[in-house]
C-alpha positions in Angstrom: -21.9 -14.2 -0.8 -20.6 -11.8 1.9 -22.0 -8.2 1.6 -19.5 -5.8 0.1 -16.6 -4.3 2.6 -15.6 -1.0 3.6 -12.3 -1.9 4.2 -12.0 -3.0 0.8 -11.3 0.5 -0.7 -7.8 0.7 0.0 -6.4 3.5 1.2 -4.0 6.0 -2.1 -1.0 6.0 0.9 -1.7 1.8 1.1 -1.5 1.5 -2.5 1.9 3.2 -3.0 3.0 0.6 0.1 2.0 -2.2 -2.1 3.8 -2.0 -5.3 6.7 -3.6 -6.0 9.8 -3.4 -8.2 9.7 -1.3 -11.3 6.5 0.1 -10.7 7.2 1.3 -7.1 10.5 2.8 -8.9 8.3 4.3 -11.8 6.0 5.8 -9.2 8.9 7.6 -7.1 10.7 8.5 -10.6 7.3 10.2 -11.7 7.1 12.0 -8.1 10.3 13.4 -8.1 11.5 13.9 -11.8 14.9 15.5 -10.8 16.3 13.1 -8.6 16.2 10.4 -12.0 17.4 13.2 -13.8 20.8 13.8 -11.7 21.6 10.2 -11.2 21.9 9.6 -15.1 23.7 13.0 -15.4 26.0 11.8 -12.6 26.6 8.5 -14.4 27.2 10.7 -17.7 29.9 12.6 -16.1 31.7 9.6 -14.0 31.5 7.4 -17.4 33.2 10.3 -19.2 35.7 10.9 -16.7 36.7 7.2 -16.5 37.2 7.4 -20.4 39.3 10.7 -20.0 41.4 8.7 -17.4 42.1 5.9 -19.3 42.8 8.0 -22.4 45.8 9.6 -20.5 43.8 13.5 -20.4 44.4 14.2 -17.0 42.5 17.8 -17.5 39.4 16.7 -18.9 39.2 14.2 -16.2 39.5 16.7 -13.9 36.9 18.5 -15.2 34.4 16.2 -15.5 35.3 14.6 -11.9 34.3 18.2 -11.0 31.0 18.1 -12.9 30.3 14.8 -11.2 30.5 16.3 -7.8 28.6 19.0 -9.0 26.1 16.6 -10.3 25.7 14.9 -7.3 25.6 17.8 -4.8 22.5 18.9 -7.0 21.3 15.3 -6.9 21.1 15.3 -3.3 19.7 19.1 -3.8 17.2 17.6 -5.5 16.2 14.3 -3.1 15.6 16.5 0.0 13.7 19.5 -1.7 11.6 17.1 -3.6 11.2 15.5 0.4 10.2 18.5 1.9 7.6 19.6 -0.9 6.2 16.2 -0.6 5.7 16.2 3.1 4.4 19.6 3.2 2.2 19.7 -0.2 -0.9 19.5 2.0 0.6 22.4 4.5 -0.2 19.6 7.3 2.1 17.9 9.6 2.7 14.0 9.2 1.3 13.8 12.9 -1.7 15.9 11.2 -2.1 13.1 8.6 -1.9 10.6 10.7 -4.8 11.7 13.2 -6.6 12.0 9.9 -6.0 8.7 9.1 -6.8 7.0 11.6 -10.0 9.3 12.0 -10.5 8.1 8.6 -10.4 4.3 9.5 -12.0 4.5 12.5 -15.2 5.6 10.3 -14.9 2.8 7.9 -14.8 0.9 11.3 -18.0 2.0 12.4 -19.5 1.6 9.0 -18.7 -1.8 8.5 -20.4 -2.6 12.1 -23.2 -0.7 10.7 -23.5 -2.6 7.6 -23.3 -6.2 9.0 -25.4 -5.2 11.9 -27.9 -4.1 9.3 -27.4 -7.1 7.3 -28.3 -9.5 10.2 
């Protein structure tokens, strides 16, 4: 049996890279709450002002068509703020990350020769 790896602990950016489907959706929804929270309220007011259409009430159509677009313009609010917070949570540049990260790896690097140099 091989000895253990250092490459094996995966990396919390790596992780989030490797889910898929729902729980890759449930991460990002958890991440940025109000972005989940304007789409349904979007949906709410465009459902509503379908029915108001179709019912033959041209004014409260109107007004929730307007409450849609409001909706929206807050969703998109919502997508880049939550962006920027998340990119800047750490007060670091990505470029600052990334020469972290690859600081990071090139010690696991070195430890791994370490260990199977050892192990020899």
């Amino acid at each position: 049996m091989p000895p253990p790896s250092s490459f094996d602990a995966i990396d919390p950016e790596d992780q989030v890279q490797q889910l898929t489907g729902f729980k890759k959706l449930w991460y990002k929804c958890k991440e940025q709450p109000l972005v989940p929270i304007g789409v349904i309220a979007t949906i709410w007011a465009l459902s509503k002002s379908a029915i108001s259409i179709r019912q033959g009430n041209s004014r409260k159509a109107n007004k929730y068509l307007t409450t849609r677009v409001a909706l929206q313009g807050f969703t998109i609010a919502a997508m880049v703020g939550g962006t920027a917070l998340l990119n800047n949570r750490d007060g670091k540049t990505k470029a600052e990350r990334e020469v972290e990260k690859a600081a990071r790896r090139k010690q696991l690097w070195l430890e791994e020769l370490e260990r199977q140099a050892g192990v020899k």
